[in-house]
C-alpha positions in Angstrom: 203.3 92.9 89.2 203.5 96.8 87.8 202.4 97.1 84.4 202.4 99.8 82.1 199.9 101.2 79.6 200.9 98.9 77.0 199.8 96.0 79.7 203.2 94.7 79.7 205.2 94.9 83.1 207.5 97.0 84.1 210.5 94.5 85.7 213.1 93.2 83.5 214.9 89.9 83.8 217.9 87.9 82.7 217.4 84.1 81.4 218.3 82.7 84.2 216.1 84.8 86.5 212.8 83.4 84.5 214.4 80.3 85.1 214.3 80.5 88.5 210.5 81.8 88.6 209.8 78.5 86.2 211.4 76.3 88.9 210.1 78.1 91.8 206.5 77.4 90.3 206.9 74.1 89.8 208.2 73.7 93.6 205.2 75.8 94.6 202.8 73.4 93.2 202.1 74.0 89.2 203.8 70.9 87.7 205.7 71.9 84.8 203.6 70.2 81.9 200.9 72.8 83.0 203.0 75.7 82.7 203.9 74.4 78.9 200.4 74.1 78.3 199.4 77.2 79.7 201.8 78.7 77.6 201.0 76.9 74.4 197.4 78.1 75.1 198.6 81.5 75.2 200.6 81.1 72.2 197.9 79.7 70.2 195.5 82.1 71.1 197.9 85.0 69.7 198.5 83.4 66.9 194.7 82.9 65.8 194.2 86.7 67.1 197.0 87.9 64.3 196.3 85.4 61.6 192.9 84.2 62.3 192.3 82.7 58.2 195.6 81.3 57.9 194.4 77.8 58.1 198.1 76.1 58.2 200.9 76.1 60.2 204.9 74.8 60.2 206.6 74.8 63.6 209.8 74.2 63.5 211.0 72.5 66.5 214.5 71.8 68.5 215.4 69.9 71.8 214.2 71.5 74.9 211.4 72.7 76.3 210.5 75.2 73.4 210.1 72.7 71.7 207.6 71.3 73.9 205.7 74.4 74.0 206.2 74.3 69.7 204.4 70.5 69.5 201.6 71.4 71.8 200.7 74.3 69.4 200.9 72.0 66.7 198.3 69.7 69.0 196.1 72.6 69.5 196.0 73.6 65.9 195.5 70.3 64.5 192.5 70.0 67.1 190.7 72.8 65.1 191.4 71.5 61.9 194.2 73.2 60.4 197.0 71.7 58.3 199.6 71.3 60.3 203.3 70.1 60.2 206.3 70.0 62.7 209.6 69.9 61.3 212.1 68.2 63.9 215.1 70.0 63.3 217.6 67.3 65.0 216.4 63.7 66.3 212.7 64.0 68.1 214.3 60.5 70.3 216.1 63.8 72.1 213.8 65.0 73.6 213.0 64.4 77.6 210.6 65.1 80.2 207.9 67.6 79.9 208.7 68.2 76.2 209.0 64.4 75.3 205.3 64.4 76.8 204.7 67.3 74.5 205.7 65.5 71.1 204.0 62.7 72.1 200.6 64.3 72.7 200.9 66.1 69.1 201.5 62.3 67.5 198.4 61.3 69.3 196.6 64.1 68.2 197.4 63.1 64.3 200.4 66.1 64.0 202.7 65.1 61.1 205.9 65.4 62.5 208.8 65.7 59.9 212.8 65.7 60.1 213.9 69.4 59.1 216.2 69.2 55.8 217.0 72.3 53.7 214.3 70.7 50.9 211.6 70.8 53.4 208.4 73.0 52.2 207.0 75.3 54.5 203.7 76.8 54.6 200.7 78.7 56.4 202.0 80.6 59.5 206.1 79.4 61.0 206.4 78.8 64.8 209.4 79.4 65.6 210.4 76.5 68.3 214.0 76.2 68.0 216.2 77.5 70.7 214.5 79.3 73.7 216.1 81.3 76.2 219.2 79.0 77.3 221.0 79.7 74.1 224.6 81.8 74.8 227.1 80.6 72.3 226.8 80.8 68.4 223.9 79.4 67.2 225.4 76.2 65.7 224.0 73.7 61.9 221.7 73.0 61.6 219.5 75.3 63.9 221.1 78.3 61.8 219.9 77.0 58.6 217.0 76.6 59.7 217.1 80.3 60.7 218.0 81.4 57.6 215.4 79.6 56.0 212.7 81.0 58.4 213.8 84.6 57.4 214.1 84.1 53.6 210.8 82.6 53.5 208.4 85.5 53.6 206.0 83.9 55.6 204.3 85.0 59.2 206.7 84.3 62.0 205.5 83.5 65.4 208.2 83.3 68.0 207.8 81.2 71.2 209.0 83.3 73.7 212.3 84.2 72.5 212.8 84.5 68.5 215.3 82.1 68.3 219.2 82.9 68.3 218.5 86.2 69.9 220.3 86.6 73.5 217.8 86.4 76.0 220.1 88.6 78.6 221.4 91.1 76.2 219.6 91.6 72.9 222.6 90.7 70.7 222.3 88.4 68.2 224.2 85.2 68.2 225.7 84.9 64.8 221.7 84.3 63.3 218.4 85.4 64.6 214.5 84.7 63.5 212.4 87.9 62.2 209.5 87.3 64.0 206.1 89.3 63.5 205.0 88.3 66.3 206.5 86.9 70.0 204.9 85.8 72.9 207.0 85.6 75.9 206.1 83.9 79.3 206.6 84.2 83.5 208.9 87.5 82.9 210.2 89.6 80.5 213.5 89.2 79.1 215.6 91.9 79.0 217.0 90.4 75.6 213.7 91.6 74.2 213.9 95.3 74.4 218.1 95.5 73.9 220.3 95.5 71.4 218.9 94.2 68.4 216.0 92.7 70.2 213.1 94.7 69.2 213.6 94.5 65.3 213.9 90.9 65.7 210.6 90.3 68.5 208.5 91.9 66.2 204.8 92.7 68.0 205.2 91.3 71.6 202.6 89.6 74.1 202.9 89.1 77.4 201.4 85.5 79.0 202.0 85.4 83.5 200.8 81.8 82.9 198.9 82.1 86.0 201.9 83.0 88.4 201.2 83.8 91.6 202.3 87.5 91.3 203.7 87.4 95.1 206.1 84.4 93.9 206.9 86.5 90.9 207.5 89.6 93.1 210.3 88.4 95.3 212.7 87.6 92.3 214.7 90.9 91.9 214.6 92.3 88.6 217.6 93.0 86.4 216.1 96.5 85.4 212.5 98.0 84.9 211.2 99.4 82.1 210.1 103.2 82.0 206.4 103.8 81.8 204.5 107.0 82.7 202.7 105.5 85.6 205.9 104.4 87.4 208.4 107.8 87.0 209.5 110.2 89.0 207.2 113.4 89.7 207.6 116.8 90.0 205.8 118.3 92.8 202.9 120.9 91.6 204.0 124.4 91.9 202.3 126.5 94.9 200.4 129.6 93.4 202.5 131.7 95.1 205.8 130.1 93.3 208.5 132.5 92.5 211.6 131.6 89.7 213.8 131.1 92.4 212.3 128.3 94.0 213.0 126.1 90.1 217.1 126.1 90.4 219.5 128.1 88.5 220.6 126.3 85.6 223.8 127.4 83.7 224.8 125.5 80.1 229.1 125.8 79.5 229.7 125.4 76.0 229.3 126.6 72.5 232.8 126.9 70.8 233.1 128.3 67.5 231.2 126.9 65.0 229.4 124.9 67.7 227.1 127.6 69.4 223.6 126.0 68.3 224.4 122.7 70.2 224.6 124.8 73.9 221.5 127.0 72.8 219.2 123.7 72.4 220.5 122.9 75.8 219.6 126.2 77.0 216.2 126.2 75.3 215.3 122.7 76.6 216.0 123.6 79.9 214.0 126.6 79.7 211.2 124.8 78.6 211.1 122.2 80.8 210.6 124.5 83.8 213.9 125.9 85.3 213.5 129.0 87.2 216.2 130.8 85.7 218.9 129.7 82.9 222.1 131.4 82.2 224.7 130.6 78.6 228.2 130.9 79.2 229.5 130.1 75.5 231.8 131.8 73.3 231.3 135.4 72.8 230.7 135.5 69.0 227.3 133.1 69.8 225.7 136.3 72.6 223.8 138.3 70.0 222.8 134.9 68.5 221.4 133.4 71.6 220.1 136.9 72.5 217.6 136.8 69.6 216.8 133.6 69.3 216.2 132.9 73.1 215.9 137.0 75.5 214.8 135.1 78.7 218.6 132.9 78.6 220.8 135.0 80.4 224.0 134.7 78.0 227.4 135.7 78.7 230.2 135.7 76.8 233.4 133.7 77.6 236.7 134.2 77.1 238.4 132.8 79.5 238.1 130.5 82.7 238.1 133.7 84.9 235.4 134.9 84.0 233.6 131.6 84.3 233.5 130.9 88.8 231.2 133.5 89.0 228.8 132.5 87.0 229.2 129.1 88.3 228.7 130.1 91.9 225.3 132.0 91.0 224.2 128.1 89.3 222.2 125.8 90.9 223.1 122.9 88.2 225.4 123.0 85.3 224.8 121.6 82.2 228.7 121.0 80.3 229.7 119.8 77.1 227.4 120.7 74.4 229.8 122.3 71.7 232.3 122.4 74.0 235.1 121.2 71.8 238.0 119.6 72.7 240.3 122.6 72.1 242.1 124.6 75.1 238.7 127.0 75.4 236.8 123.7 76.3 239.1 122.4 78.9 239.9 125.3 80.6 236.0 125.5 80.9 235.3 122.4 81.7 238.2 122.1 84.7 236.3 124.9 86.3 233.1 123.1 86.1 234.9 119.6 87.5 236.2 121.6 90.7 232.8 122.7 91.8 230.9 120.8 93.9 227.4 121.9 91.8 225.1 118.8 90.8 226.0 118.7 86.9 225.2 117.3 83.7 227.9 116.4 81.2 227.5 115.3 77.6 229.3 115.6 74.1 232.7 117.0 74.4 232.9 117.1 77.9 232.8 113.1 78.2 235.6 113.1 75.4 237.7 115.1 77.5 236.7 113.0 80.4 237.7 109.9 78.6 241.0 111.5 77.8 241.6 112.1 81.1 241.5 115.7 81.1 239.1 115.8 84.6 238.0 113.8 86.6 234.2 113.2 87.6 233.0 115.5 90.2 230.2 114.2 92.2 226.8 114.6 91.9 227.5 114.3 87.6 225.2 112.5 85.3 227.2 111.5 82.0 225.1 111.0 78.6 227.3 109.1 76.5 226.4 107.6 73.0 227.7 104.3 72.2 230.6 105.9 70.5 231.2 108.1 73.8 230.8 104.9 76.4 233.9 102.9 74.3 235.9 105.2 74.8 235.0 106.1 78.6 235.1 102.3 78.8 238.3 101.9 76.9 236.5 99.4 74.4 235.0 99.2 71.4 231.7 100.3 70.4 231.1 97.0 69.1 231.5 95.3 72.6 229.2 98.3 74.0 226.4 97.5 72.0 227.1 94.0 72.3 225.9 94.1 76.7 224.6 97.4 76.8 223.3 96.8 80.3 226.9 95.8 81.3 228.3 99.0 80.0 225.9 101.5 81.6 226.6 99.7 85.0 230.0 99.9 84.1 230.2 103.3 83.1 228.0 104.4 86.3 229.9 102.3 88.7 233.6 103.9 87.3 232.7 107.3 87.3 230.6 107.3 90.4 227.7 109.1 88.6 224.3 108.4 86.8 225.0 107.1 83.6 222.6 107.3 80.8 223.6 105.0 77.3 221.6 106.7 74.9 220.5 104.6 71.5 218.2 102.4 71.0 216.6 101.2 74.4 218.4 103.8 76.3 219.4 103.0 79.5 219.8 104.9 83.1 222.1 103.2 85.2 223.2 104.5 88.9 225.9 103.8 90.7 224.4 101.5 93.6 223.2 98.8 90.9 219.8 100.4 89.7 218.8 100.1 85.8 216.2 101.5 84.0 215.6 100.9 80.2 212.8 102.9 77.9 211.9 101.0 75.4 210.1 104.4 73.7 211.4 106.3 71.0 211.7 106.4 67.0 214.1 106.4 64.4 213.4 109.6 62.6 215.3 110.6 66.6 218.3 109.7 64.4 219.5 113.0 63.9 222.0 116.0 65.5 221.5 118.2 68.5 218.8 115.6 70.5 221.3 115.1 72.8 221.5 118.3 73.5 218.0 118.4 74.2 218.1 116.0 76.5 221.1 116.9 78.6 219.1 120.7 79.1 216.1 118.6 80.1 218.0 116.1 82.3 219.4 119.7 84.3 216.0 121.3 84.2 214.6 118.5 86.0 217.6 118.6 88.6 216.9 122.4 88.8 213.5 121.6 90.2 214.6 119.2 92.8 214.8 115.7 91.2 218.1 113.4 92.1 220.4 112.6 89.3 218.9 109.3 88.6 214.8 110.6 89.4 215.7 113.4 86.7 217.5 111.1 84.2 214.3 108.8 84.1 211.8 111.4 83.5 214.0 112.9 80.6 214.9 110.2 78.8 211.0 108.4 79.0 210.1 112.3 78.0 212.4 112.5 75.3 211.8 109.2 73.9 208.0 110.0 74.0 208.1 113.3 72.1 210.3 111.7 69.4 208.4 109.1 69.3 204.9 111.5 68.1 207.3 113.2 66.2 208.9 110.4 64.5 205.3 109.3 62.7 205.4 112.2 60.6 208.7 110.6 59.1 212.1 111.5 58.6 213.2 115.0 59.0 212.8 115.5 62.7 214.7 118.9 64.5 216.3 118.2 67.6 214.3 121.9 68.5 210.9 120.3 67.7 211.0 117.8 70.9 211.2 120.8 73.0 207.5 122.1 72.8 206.2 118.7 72.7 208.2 117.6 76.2 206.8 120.8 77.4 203.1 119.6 76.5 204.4 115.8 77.9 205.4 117.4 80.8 202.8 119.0 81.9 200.4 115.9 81.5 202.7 113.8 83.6 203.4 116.4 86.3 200.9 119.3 86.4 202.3 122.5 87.1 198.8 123.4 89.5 197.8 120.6 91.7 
C-alpha cells in the first residue's frame, strides 16, 4: 500500500469500504477475534507510547465491535498492572460474537466492568469505545452524555479507531463528537478522519494494517487518496537549452477598480512558479501599479472586451476571476474568456458569474470555489457543502464538466471521470485574503508547463498547502504574497528545474 512521509497511506475509504476489507480478511483466513486483538495490541501500544506514567485507565464502552476492541485494552492494561475500569454504557448482555468474547476475556482477566451513569468517576487516561465507524444518524442518550462527559472532563482521550460520533464517510459531526488526543485507526483510513471537522476531533493519528495482506487491501478501490509529495504529479526537468516559449503563455483577466492587487498575486504566482511568459489584462488605472511592482508581467490595460481576443489568442492558459467583479466590465471579460477554447482557470468572481448563469463552462476549465462559492454553484447551502464535502466537489466537477478544486480545510481536487484527491496539509494562519489568488496563478502556471487540469490542480494545492503550512508556525499574520517565494523553493525540491 503507498504511503507518505508521515507513514500513513495514501488511499482513502468510506465506512463501508473498511468493512469490506474487515470481512474479506476474515474470509481469507484471519478469524475476526484476531483482527480485534491485533488491533487492541496496536491500540495499547499507542497509548503507553503517549502516556507511558499514566498508570490508570477508563474505557468507556458501547455495543459492537469497538467495544470489543475497548475491553481487550482494558485486558491488556490490567495484565501490566494498571487500574483499570470499563464503564458499559448500555447493558454488557448486548453484546455478541467477537466482542462478547472480548468482555468476557477482560472479566477473566480481573477488569472491573461498571454500568456508565452520569455520577460515574473517571480517571487515568479515557478510551473512547463507544460507537465505531457504523454510526450515520444522530448520536442518540445515552452515548451523547457520555460524549459530553468525555470532553468536559479534561482528561487524555484515546480514540479507537474513529472518535466516536464523528462520520466515518464525511468528517461531519453527528450532533456530538469525542476530542480525542489521540486515534488509532485500523485496515484503511477513513476518509471521515481528514474532512470536515475530522481532524480537530482525531487529534494525533496512528495508523495499525493489522497484518493485512497488502494485495487483499489493494484491490478494494479507494474513495480518494491523500496528496503526498512522493505520489504527485511532476514537472519534467528543463533541457539546458530551454527557451521562455517552451513554459506556456499565461494571461490573468481581472482586477476591477479597487480590486487590482487580487489579479497581480495571480500574476506574480504564476510567474514564480515557472511560466514562460505572463501577460495582465486588468483595468487600466492598475498598469503603472503592476508595472512597478511586477516589470517582467506584461500588463495591458482594458477597457473593453475588444481589446481583450487578442491578447487571448497570444495565451496559452488564462487565468479569470481574481477581482474580476461582478459589474458589466467583468462579464463582458469573462464572456470572452468562456468562448475560447484556451485551457483556463477560474476563481472568485468569475464562478459568481458562473453561478448566476452569466457563462457557461468552457472546456478544459478548473473552477476553485470556496465553500461559500460551491453553494451557490451547487444551488445549496454552505452548510450542506461542508456537511459532504466529497459529495460536493464530485458534484461540482461532474456539473460543470471541469476539475473542481473545494478549497478549506482538507481541500479537495475532484475530476470529472470520478477521481478525488484530498490534502490533508495546510494551516490556519492560511485564513486570510488573496491565497486564492495565489493559487489559481499557480494552478495556470503549472498548466502553462504542460500539466492536465487535474495533474496541475494536485501539485498546487499540496504546494500551497505546504508553504502555508511553514508559514503558518510563525503565527497569525500570514500575506497571501509570502507563499509565493516559499512554493518557488517547494517547487523546485519536488521537481528540479536541471535533471
Amino acid at each position: 500500500m503507498p504511503t507518505s512521509a508521515d507513514d500513513l497511506p495514501l488511499p482513502l475509504y468510506s465506512a463501508a469500504q473498511v468493512r469490506e476489507l474487515d470481512a474479506r480478511l476474515i474470509a481469507a483466513g484471519t478469524p475476526g477475534f484476531e483482527l480485534m486483538q491485533r488491533a487492541a495490541h496496536a491500540s495499547w501500544r499507542a497509548l503507553r507510547q503517549r502516556w507511558p506514567e499514566a498508570g490508570a485507565l477508563t474505557v468507556l464502552a458501547g455495543h459492537g465491535n469497538n467495544a470489543g476492541d475497548g475491553y481487550l485494552v482494558a485486558a491488556l492494561a490490567q495484565r501490566a498492572g494498571w487500574r483499570v475500569q470499563v464503564l458499559a454504557v448500555g447493558d454488557p448482555g448486548r453484546l455478541a460474537g467477537d466482542a462478547a468474547a472480548a468482555h468476557a476475556e477482560a472479566r477473566q482477566a480481573g477488569v472491573a466492568v461498571r454500568p456508565w451513569s452520569e455520577c460515574a468517576v473517571l480517571e487515568g487516561v479515557l478510551v473512547d469505545a463507544l460507537l465505531g465507524t457504523g454510526l450515520t444518524g444522530a448520536v442518540r442518550e445515552p452515548f451523547a452524555q457520555a460524549i459530553r462527559q468525555v470532553n468536559a472532563s479534561g482528561l487524555p482521550v484515546l480514540a479507537i479507531d474513529i472518535p466516536s460520533g464523528l462520520c466515518a464517510d464525511t468528517g461531519r459531526e453527528l450532533g456530538v463528537a469525542v476530542r480525542a488526543d489521540l486515534t488509532v485507526t485500523f485496515i484503511g483510513l477513513k476518509f471521515g478522519l481528514f474532512s470536515g471537522v475530522g481532524p480537530e476531533r482525531v487529534g494525533a493519528l496512528r495508523f495499525a494494517d493489522l497484518q493485512a495482506d497488502p494485495a487483499l487491501v489493494a484491490e478494494q478501490p479507494a474513495k480518494a487518496w491523500r496528496l503526498a509529495g512522493d505520489a504527485l504529479p511532476r514537472l519534467a526537468a528543463r533541457p539546458r537549452c530551454a527557451h521562455k516559449g517552451q513554459f506556456g503563455h499565461l494571461l490573468v483577466i481581472g482586477g476591477d477598480r479597487g480590486l487590482g492587487g487580487a489579479a497581480l498575486l495571480s500574476a506574480q504566482s504564476a510567474l514564480r512558479a515557472g511560466a514562460g511568459l505572463v501577460s495582465l489584462a486588468t483595468r487600466e488605472e492598475h498598469v503603472s501599479a503592476a508595472l512597478a511592482r511586477l516589470p517582467e508581467v506584461m500588463v495591458q490595460g482594458v477597457a473593453s472586451t475588444y481589446q481583450l481576443p487578442g491578447l487571448v489568442a497570444r495565451a496559452d492558459v488564462l487565468v479569470v476571476g481574481p477581482g474580476l467583479g461582478q459589474a458589466a466590465w467583468g462579464r463582458s471579460l469573462l464572456s470572452v474568456a468562456a468562448a475560447s477554447d484556451r485551457a483556463q482557470v477560474w476563481d472568485a468572481d468569475a464562478l459568481n458569474l458562473l453561478a448566476a448563469g452569466e457563462v457557461k463552462a468552457p472546456a478544459e476549465l478548473v473552477i476553485t470555489p470556496h465553500p461559500g462559492e460551491a453553494a451557490r454553484l451547487l444551488g445549496c447551502s454552505s452548510a450542506e457543502v461542508q456537511a459532504d464535502r466529497a459529495a460536493a466537489a464530485l458534484a461540482l466537477a461532474e456539473r460543470y464538466r471541469a476539475v473542481a478544486v473545494l478549497k478549506g480545510a482538507g481541500s479537495l481536487v475532484a475530476a470529472p471521470d470520478g477521481r478525488l484527491a484530498l490534502c490533508d496539509r495546510g494551516h490556519p494562519a492560511m485564513a486570510g485574503a488573496g491565497l486564492g489568488d495565489v493559487l489559481a496563478g499557480l494552478i495556470g502556471a503549472l498548466r502553462a508547463q504542460g500539466l492536465d487540469g487535474y495533474a496541475a490542480a494536485c501539485l498546487a494545492v499540496w504546494l500551497h498547502a505546504s508553504a502555508g503550512e511553514r508559514l503558518g508556525a510563525q503565527g497569525r499574520g500570514l500575506a497571501a504574497s509570502d507563499l509565493i517565494p516559499v512554493i518557488r523553493e517547494l517547487l523546485e525540491a519536488h521537481s528540479p528545474c536541471l535533471a
